[in-house]
N, C-alpha and C positions, 0 to 999 in steps of 0.2 A: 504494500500500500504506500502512497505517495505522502510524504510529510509537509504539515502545515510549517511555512520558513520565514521567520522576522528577527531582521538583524539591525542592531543600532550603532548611528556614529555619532561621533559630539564633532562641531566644528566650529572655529576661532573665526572672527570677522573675516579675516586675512583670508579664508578657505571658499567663501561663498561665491565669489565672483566665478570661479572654475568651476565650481560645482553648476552653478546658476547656467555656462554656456554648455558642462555636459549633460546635465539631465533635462532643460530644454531644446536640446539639440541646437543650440547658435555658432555650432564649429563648423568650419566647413574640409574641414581633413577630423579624421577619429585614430587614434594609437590603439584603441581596440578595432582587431582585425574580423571582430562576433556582428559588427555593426552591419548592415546590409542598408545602401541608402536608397536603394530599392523601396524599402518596406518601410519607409519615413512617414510614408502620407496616413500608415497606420495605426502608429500612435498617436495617444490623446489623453486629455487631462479630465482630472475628478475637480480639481482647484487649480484657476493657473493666477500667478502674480499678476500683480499690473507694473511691476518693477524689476529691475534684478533682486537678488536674492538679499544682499545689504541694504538698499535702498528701500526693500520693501520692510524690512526687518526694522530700521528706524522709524517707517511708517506707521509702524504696529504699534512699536514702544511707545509713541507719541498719544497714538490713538486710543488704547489701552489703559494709559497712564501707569506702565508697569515698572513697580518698584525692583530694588536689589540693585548691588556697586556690580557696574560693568569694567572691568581690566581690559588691558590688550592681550591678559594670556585669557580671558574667561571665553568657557563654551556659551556662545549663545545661541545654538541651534544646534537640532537632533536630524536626523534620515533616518528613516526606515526602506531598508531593501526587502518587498515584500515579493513572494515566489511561493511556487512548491516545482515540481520537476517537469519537462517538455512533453513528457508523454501525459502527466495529469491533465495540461491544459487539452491535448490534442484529444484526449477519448469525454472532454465534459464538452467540450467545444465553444466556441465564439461568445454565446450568448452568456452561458455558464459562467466563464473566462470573466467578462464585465461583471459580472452581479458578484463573482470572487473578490473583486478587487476594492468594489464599491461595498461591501458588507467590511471587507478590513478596514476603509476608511472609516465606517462609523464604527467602527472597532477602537482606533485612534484617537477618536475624539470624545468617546466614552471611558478611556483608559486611563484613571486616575483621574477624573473628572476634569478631563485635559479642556476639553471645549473646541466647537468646529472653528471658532474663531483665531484660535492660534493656530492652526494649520496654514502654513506658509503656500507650497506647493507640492501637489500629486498629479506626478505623470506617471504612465504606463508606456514603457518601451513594449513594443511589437514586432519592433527592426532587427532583433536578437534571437538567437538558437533558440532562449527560452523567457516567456514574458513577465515581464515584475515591473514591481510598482516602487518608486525613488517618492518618499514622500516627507516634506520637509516639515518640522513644524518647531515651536520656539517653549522651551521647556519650564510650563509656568507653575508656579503652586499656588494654590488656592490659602491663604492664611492671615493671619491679623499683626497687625505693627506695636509698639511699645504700649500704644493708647488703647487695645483693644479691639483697633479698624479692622474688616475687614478688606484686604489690598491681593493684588494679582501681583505676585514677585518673580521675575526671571531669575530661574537659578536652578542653572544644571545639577550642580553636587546634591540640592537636597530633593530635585525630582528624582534622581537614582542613588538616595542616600541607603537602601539596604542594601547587604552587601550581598543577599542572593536574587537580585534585580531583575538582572536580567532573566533567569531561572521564573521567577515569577511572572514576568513579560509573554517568556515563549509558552510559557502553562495557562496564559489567560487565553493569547491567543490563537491557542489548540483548541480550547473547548469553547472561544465565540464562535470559531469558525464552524465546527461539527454540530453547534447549536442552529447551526443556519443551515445544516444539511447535505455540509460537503462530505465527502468519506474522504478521512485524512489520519493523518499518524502523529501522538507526541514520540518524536524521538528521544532513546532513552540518554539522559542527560551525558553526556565524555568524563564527567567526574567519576560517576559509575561505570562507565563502562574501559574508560582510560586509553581510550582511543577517540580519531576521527571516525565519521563514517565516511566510509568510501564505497561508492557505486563499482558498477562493472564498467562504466567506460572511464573512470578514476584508475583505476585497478589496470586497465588495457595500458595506459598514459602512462603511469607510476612501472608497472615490470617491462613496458616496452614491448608489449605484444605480437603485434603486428612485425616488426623487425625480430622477434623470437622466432615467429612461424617463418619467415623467409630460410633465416640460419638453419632450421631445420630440413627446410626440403633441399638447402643447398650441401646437406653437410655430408662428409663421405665416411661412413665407418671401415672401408677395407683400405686392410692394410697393402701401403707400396710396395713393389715386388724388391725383396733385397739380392744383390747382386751374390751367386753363390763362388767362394772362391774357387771352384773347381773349373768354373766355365773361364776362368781368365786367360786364355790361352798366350802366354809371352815365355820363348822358348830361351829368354836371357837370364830369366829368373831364375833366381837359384830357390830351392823349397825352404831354407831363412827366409827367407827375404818374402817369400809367399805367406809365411805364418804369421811375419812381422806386420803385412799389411794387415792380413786378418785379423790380429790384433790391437792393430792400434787403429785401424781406417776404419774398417768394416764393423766388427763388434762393437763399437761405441756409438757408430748411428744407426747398428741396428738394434740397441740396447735405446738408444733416445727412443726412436721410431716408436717401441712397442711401450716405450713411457708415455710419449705423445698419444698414441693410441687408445690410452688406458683411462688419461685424460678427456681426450675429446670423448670417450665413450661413457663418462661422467655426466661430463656436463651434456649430452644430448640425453640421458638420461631426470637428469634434470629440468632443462626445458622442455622435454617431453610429457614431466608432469605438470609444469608449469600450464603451459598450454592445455592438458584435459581439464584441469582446474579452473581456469578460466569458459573453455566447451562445455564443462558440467554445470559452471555458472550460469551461462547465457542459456542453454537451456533449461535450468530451472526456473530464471527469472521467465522464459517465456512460459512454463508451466502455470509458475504463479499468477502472470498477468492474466491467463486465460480462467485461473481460478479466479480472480478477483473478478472478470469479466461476466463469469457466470452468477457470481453471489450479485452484483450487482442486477441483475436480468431476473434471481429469484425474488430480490428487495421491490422490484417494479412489480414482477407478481403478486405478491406478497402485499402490498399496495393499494394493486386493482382489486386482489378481492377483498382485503379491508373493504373497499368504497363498492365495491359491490352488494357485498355483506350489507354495507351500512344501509345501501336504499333500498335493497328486500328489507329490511330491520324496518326502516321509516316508511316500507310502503304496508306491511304488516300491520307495524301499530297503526297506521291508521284506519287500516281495513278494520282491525278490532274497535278502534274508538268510535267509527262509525256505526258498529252492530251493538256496541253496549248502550252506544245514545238512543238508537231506537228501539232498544227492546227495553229503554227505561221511559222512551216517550207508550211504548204500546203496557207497557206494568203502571205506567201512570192511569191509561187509558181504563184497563181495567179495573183498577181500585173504584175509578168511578163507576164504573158500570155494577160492579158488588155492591158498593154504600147503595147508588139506586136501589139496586133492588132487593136490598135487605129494609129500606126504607117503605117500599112498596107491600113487600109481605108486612112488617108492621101494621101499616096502614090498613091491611085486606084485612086480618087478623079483628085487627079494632072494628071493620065495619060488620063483621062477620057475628063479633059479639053482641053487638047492639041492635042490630035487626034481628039477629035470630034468640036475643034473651038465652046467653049461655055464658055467664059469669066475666067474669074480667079477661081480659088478655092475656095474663099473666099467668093465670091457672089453666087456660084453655093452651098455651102454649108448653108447660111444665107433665102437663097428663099426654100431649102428644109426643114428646120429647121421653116420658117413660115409657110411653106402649110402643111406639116406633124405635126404639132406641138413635133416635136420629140429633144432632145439634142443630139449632137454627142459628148459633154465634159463629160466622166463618173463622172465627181465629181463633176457637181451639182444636 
């Protein structure tokens, strides 16, 4: 999985002007040879100055009214180089790629209740092997002066006054980012781990890879044919004088020879693991990406039928809320239709006694209710 990457820099007045023509692009020659001026019309900005980088930086301080003793050695401005790696941006693609970079920026400006207001400038290189964001902003603290005031003070040391900072920096924003639904990775910190990390094409760069596998296909393990002293046909030689060559001429390179030998058969043993090492890399990393490819494609499943699920769920309950409301309009309906007509036998009952002279209601009702064993109260 590809890791979430922000790196910070402090810089001194004296820094900005360079900075200001490389990361708006106002050079017209680049010493980095990644830059393609090709793909210049492709970059764009999240926030762009309306100054250079000093000029705007005085701007701010003015406008701001922002406290703290400025030096000629003092940092008064931070970068963030924000990124994750080439093939991350290429499999979320373009759209993705923007809404990455623009979620980090209100990352930024949430981060330490930093504010969108001190963000200097964010651009987004796209002219580069891999896309990131140079985002400048001016490192303020929110806090109160001798009288209690609450003041906005520039001052590097105490915006990165703990001394696990930055650690905390890359930990927030790992989880703002996967809070926004990237799939990304905290890498695990170099303190613990006591190394860099290094990629496979770090790795290719670092052993020399590619000039490994050449050495190899060029390299020859048979040995040169050694000259045998028997074939040396010279009929002046005396058989001294034969032993002495073979002794001093011949068995000494052919004793190098099969040192040399022994050697070169080392070291192609050597670069021979070096190289499967690196072949078992690169197809692992392609294994994995195709595993991450797939988990990804179950998450989308995984997804749809969530939301699938959800509107059988909400077409369900409503299909229910609809049948309970009317079989509570038609339970309604009937109560009345019962009270009627227990109102009406009442009623019949009463005329019943009175025309025909047959005691009260209540007795006339009590001696039917014994001999029929019948109730005339619907609710019991």
């Amino acid at each position: 999985m590809s890791f979430a990457i922000i790196r910070n820099t402090k810089y001194k007045r004296e820094n900005l002007k360079g900075i200001y023509r490389h990361n708006e692009r106002r050079n017209k020659n680049y010493s980095n040879d990644n830059i393609d001026k090709e793909k210049l019309y492709l970059n764009y900005s999240l926030k762009s100055p309306k100054y250079r980088y000093d000029k705007e930086f005085d701007t701010m301080k003015e406008k701001y009214n922002l406290k703290g003793q400025i030096k000629t050695v003092s940092n008064i401005a931070c970068e963030y180089i924000i990124t994750s790696d080439k093939q991350f941006f290429e499999e979320i693609g373009e759209e993705e790629t923007r809404r990455y970079f623009e979620t980090a920026y209100q990352f930024v400006a949430e981060y330490k209740d930093l504010g969108e207001q001190y963000i200097m400038s964010a651009k987004v290189h796209m002219d580069e092997e891999t896309p990131h964001m140079h985002l400048i902003f001016l490192p303020v603290v929110h806090t109160q002066d001798k009288k209690g005031n609450n003041i906005d003070k520039l001052a590097c040391s105490e915006f990165w006054k703990e001394k696990d900072s930055y650690r905390r920096l890359q930990d927030a924003f790992y989880q703002y980012m996967t809070s926004h639904n990237f799939e990304l990775e905290r890498g695990v910190p170099k303190e613990e781990t006591g190394r860099e990390h290094i990629d496979i094409k770090e790795y290719k760069e670092i052993t020399n890879f590619d000039k490994t596998k050449e050495k190899l296909e060029n390299m020859k393990l048979e040995l040169p044919d050694v000259p045998d002293i028997d074939d040396i046909k010279m009929a002046r030689w005396s058989k001294k004088r034969d032993e002495k060559i073979l002794e001093d001429i011949i068995k000494p390179k052919d004793d190098l020879i099969n040192e040399l030998y022994q050697n070169n058969l080392l070291m192609h043993q050597q670069l021979l693991k070096q190289a499967k090492m690196v072949e078992e890399a690169e197809k692992y990393q392609k294994e994995r990406n195709k595993i991450m490819a797939d988990n990804r494609d179950l998450h989308k499943q995984v997804d749809n039928i969530k939301t699938e699920y959800k509107q059988k769920e909400n077409n369900l309950e409503w299909k229910y809320e609809y049948r309970i409301n009317k079989l509570e309009k038609e339970n309604g309906y009937l109560h009345k239709v019962i009270d009627k007509f227990r109102e009406t036998i009442h009623k019949f009952i009463k005329w019943i006694c009175v025309n025909f002279d047959m005691g009260t209601g209540d007795t006339l009702i009590r001696d039917f209710e014994r001999e029929t064993r019948t109730c005339l109260d619907g609710e019991e």
